[in-house]
C-alpha positions in Angstrom: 118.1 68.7 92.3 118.6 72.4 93.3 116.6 73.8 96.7 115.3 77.8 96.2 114.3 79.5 99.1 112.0 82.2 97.5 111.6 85.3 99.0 108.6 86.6 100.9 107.4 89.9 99.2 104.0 90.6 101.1 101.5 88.8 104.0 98.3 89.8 104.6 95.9 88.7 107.3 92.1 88.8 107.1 90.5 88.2 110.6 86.5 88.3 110.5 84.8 88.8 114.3 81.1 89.2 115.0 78.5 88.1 116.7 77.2 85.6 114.9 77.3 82.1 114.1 80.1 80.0 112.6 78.8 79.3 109.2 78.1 83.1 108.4 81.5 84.4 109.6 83.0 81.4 107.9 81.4 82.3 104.4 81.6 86.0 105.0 82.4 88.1 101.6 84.8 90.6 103.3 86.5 90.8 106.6 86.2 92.7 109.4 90.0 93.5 109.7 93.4 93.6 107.3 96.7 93.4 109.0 99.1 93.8 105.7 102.9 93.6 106.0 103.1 92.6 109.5 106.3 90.0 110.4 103.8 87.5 111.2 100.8 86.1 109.7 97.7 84.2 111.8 95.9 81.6 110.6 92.6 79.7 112.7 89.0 79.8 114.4 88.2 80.1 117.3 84.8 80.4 120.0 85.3 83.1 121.3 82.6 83.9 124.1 79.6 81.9 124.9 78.0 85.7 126.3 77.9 86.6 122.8 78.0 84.1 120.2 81.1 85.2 119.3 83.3 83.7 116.6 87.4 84.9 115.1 87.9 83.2 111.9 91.8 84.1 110.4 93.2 83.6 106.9 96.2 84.7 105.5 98.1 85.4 101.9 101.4 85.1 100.8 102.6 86.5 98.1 106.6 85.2 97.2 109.1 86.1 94.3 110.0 83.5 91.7 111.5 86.0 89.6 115.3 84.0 90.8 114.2 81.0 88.9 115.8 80.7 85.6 113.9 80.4 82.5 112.8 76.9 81.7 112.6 76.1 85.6 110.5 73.1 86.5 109.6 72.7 90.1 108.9 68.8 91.3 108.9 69.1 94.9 108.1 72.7 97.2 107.1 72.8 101.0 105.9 75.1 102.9 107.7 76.2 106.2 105.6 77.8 108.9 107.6 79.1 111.8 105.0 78.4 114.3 104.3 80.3 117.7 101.3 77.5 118.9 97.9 76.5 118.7 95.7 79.0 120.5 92.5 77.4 118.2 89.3 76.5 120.6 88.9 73.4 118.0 91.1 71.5 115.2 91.1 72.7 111.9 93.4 72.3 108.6 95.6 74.7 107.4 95.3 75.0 103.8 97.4 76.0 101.2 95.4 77.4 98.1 96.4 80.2 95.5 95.4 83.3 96.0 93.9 86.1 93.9 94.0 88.7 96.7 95.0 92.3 95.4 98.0 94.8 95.7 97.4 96.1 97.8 94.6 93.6 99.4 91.7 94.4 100.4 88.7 93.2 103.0 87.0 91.7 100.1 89.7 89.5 99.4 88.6 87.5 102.4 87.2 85.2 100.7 88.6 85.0 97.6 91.1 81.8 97.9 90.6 79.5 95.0 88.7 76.0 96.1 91.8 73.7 95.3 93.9 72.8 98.3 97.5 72.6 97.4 98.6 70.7 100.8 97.4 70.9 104.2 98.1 69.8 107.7 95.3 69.7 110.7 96.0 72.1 113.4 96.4 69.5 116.0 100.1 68.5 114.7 100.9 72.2 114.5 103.4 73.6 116.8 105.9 75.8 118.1 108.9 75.7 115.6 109.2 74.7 112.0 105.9 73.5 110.4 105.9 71.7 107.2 103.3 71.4 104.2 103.6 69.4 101.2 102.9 70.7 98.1 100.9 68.5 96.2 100.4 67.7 92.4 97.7 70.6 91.9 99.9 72.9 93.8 103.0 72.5 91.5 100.9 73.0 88.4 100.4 76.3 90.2 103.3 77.0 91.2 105.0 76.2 87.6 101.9 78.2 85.8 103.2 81.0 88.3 106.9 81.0 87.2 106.2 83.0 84.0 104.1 86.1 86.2 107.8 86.1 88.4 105.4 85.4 91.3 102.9 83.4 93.4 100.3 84.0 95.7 99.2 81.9 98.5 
């Protein structure tokens, strides 16, 4: 079995803050700021001031390069690897990996434009500084095979 590291093309982070309450920042259909192409990427909630009602909800794409893989490549086992600063999150919350349809360049209204499936996940209370690991699961390597043909995924 060969290992490919594939090579990061793009990030994106959408980070949504308002005064308002959980559920509508949560659902929102845009953000409220776009970091693209920064070395780092943020994922999380968090409570921010009980003053204000004030909630930070942060989601981030990753768009990678399969074009490496030669034709008739079948991919049967992929992880994730999350080179982790720490867990600054007010509560626990998964991390989820799903595809993602943002655009190129992305925009606010990507936000909230993840598809439904999760791909793999771990909870944010085992997250750490260092390397942190997510399984793909069986949905995500239909995915990521159904990707190999476009020369690239988005996550």
């Amino acid at each position: 079995m060969a290992t490919l590291s594939a090579t990061l093309l793009d990030t994106v982070t959408w980070y949504n803050s308002a005064r308002d309450t959980y559920a509508n920042i949560q659902g929102a259909v845009a953000s409220s700021n776009l970091y693209h192409n920064d070395t780092f990427i943020m994922v999380g909630q968090r409570f921010v001031s009980p003053y204000w009602d004030e909630f930070w909800v942060l989601r981030s794409g990753l768009r990678f390069d399969l074009s490496p893989l030669p034709d008739g490549t079948y991919i049967t086992a992929a992880t994730l690897k999350l080179d982790g600063f720490g867990d600054s999150s007010t509560d626990n919350f998964d991390i989820t990996i799903v595809g993602g349809v943002f655009g190129d360049p992305p925009v606010h209204a990507d936000y909230n434009d993840g598809l439904a499936v999760s791909f793999g996940s771990i909870n944010s209370s085992t997250y750490a500084a260092g390397w942190n690991n997510i399984t793909v699961n069986a949905a995500g390597l239909v995915y990521l095979n159904d990707a190999i043909s476009t020369g690239e995924v988005r996550l």
